[in-house]
Structure formats: structure tokens, C-alpha cells
C-alpha positions as CSV (number, residue, x, y, z in Angstrom):
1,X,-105.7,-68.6,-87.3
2,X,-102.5,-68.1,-85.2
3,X,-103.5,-68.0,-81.2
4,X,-102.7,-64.2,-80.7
5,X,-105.0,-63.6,-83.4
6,X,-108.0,-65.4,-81.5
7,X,-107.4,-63.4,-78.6
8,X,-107.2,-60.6,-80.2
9,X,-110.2,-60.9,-81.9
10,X,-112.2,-62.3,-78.8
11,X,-111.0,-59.1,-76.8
12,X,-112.3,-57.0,-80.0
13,X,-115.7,-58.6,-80.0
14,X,-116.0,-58.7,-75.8
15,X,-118.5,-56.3,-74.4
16,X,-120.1,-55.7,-77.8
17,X,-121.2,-59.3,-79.5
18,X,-119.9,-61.6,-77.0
19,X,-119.9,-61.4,-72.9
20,X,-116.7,-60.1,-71.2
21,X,-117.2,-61.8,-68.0
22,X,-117.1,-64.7,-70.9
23,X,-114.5,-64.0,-72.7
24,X,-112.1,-62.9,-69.7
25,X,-112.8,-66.6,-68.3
26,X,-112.4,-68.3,-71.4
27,X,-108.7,-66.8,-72.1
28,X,-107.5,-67.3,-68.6
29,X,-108.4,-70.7,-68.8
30,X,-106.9,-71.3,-72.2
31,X,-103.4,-72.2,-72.8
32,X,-102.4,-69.8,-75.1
33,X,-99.4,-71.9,-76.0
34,X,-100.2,-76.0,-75.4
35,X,-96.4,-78.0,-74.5
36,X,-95.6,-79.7,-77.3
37,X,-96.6,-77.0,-79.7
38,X,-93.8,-76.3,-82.7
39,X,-93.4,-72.5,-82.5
40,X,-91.2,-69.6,-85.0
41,X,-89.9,-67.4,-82.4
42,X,-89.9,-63.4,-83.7
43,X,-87.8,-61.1,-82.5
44,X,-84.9,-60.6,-80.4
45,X,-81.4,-62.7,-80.8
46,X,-83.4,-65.6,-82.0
47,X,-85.6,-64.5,-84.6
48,X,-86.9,-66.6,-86.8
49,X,-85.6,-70.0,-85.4
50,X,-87.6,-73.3,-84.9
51,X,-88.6,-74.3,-81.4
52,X,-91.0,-76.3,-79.2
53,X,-92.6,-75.1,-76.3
54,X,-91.9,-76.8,-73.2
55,X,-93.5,-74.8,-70.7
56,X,-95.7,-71.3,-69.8
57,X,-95.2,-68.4,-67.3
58,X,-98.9,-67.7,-65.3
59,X,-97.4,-64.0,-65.4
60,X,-96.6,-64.0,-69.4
61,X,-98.9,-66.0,-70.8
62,X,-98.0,-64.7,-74.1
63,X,-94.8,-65.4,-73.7
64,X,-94.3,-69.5,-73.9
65,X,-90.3,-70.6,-72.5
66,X,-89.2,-72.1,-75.6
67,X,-86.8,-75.1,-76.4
68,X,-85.3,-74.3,-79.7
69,X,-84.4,-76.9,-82.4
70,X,-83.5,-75.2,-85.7
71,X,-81.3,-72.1,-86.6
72,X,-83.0,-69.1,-88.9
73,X,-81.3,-71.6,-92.0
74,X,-83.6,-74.6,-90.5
75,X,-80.8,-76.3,-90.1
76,X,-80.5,-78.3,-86.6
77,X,-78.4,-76.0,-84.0
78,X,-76.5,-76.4,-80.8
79,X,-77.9,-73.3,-79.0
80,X,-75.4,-72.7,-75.3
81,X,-78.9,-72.0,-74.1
82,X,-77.6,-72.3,-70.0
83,X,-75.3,-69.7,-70.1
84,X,-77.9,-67.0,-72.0
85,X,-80.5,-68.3,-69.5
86,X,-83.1,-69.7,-71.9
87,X,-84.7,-72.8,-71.7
């Protein structure tokens, strides 16, 4: 089950079957996004290309910062990623 989908159904089931003291502790401690993971980016000028996550934002932890690898095609790419600012 993708990550978001966890947390989504954790934060569903808090207060009714599970604790939300809990469950609140358990997702801030989680890395919702592990470095090193192989992500599908959606959305946005980059949909649907291959990446790797290389790091996380404590403010947007649903929002991994992203090395991409592979164009929408899956072919390997040469994305100018310092002059659009992502990493």
C-alpha cells in the first residue's frame, strides 16, 4: 500500500480504533518518504517521470525533494534541474 494511503488510513482510524496521541507520534516520527526510495512524481511540469528521493522538508513532509532519472517515455533524461530550482 502506497505511504499516503497508510497515513491516510491511520488518520481515518485515530480517535475511533486506534489512539491519536498514537497515531500523531507515530507519523511524525516516520519518514514518510525514506532516501533512496524510487518515486513517480504526479503532477506539475514533471508528471509522470522516474526519480529518487534524496532528501525531505520537516515543513512538507509529503512533499520528498526529488532527484529525477527517467523522462515520462522511461527513457534516461538530462533534466537543467539548477536553473528550474529543483534538486
Amino acid at each position: 500500500m502506497p505511504t499516503p494511503e497508510v497515513v491516510k488510513l491511520l488518520r481515518e482510524m485515530s480517535g475511533k480504533h486506534l489512539n491519536k496521541e498514537a497515531v500523531d507520534a507515530f507519523i511524525g516520527m516516520v519518514e514518510l518518504f525514506p532516501v533512496g526510495v524510487a518515486v513517480r512524481v504526479s503532477g506539475g511540469q514533471y508528471d509522470r517521470c522516474l526519480g529518487v528521493v534524496v532528501g525531505s522538508s520537516p515543513r512538507r513532509r509529503g512533499r520528498p525533494v526529488v532527484r529525477l532519472l527517467f523522462g515520462r517515455d522511461a527513457k534516461q533524461q538530462a533534466f537543467r534541474l539548477a536553473s528550474s530550482g529543483v534538486v
